[in-house]
C-alpha positions as CSV (number, residue, x, y, z in Angstrom):
1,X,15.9,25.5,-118.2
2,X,15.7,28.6,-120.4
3,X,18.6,29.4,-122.4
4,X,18.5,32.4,-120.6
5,X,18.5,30.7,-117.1
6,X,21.7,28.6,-119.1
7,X,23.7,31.3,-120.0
8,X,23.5,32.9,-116.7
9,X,24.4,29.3,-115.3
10,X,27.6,29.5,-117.5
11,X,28.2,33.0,-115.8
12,X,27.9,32.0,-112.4
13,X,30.5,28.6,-113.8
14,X,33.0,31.4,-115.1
15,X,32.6,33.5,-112.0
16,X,32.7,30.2,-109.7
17,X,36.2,29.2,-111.6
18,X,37.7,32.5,-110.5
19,X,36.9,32.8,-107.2
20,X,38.4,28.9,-106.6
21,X,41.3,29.6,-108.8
22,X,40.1,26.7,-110.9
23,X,42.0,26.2,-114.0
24,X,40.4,23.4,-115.2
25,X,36.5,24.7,-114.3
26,X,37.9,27.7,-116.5
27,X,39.4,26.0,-119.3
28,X,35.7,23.9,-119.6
29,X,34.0,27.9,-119.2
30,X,35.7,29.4,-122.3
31,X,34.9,28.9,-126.2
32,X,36.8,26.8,-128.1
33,X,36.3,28.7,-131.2
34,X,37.1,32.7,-130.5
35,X,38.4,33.9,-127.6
36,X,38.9,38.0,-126.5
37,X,40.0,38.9,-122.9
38,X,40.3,42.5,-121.6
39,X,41.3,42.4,-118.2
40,X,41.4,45.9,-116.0
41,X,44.6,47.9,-116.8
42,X,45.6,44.9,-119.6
43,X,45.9,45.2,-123.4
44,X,43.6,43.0,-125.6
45,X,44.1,39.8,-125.2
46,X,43.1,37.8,-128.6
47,X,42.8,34.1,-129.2
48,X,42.0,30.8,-126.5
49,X,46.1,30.2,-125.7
50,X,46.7,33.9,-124.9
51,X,43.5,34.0,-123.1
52,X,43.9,30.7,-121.0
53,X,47.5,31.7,-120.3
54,X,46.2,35.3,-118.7
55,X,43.9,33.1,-116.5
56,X,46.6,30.2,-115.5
57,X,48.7,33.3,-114.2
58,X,45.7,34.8,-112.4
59,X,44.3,31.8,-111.1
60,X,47.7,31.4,-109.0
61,X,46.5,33.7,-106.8
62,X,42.8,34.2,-107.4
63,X,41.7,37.5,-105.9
64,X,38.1,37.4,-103.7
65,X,35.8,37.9,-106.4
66,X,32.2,38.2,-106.2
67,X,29.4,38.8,-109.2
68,X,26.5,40.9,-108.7
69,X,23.8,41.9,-110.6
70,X,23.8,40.4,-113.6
71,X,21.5,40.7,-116.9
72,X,21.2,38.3,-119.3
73,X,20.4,39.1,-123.3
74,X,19.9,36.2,-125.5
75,X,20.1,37.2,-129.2
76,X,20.2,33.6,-131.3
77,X,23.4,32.2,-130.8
78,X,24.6,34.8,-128.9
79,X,24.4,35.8,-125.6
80,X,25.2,39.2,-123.7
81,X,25.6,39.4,-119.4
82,X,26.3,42.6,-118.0
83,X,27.3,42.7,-114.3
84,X,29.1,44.2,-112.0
85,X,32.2,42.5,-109.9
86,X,33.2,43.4,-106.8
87,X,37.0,42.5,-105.4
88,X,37.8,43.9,-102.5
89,X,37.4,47.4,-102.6
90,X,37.2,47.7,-105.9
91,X,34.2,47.7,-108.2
92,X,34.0,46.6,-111.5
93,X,31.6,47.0,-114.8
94,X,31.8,44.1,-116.5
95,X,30.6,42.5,-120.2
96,X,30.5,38.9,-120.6
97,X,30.1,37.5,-124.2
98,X,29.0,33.8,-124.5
99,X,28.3,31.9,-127.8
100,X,26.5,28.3,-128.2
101,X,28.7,25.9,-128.9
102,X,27.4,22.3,-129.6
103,X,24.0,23.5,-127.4
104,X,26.4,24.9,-124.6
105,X,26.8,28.2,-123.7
106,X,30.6,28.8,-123.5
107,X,32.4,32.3,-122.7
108,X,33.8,34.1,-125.8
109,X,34.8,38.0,-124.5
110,X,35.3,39.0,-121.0
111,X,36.1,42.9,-120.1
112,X,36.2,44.1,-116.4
113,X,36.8,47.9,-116.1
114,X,36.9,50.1,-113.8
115,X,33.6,51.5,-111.9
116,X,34.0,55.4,-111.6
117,X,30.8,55.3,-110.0
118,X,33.0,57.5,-107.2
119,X,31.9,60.7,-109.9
120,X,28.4,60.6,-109.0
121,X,29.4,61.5,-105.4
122,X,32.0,63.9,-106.7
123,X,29.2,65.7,-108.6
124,X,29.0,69.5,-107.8
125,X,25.2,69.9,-109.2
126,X,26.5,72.2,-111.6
127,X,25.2,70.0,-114.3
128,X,28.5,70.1,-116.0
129,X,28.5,66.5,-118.1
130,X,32.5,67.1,-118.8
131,X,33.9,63.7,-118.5
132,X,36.5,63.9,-115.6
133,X,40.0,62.5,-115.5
134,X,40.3,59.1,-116.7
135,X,37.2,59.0,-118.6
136,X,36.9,59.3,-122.7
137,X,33.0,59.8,-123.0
């Protein structure tokens, strides 16, 4: 197995974890060493307690969660997934971090936000690039 083909394993583990409501699959998933959550609508969440407490409260009730399209970058130690999740009708972009850890590829950042991909159809073909409401840049 490549370590890309790893990493992307790992991913599907995170991704399996939180459509089960797995605690303990997710607990095995994330780092042991850093830990950064940003969940949609949540502050920053720093540090493996905070972070495994945000997912013990989530996994209560797991919402129907499914990954799709994900690309993998491995960069040494270091790996970046991008992907998008769906729940429900809602559509997420997504950035998953994962660092090597004793040879295993274990989740260090997660951040789901929103998917205004609802602009593109809103788009009046004036060419205007103005970034609409809710969006920065």
């Amino acid at each position: 197995m490549t370590e890309r083909e790893a990493v992307l394993e790992a991913n599907r583990a995170f991704y399996a974890a939180f459509a089960s409501g797995d605690y303990a699959a997710m607990e095995t998933v994330w780092a042991r060493s850093v830990a950064v959550c940003i969940h949609p609508g949540w502050p920053v969440i720093s540090g493996r307690h905070a972070v495994m407490q945000s997912w013990q409260a989530i996994l209560r009730s797991p919402p129907p969660v499914i990954c799709e399209d994900a690309v993998c970058h491995v960069m040494g130690e270091v790996a970046l997934v991008t992907c998008t999740e769906r729940i429900e009708q809602v559509t997420l972009s997504v950035t998953n971090l994962f660092t090597s850890e004793g040879g295993v590829w274990r989740m260090t950042h997660h951040h789901a936000g929103h998917n205004l991909d609802a602009i593109e159809e809103a788009d009046d073909g004036s060419g205007d690039d103005t970034p609409g409401p809710g969006m920065i840049h």
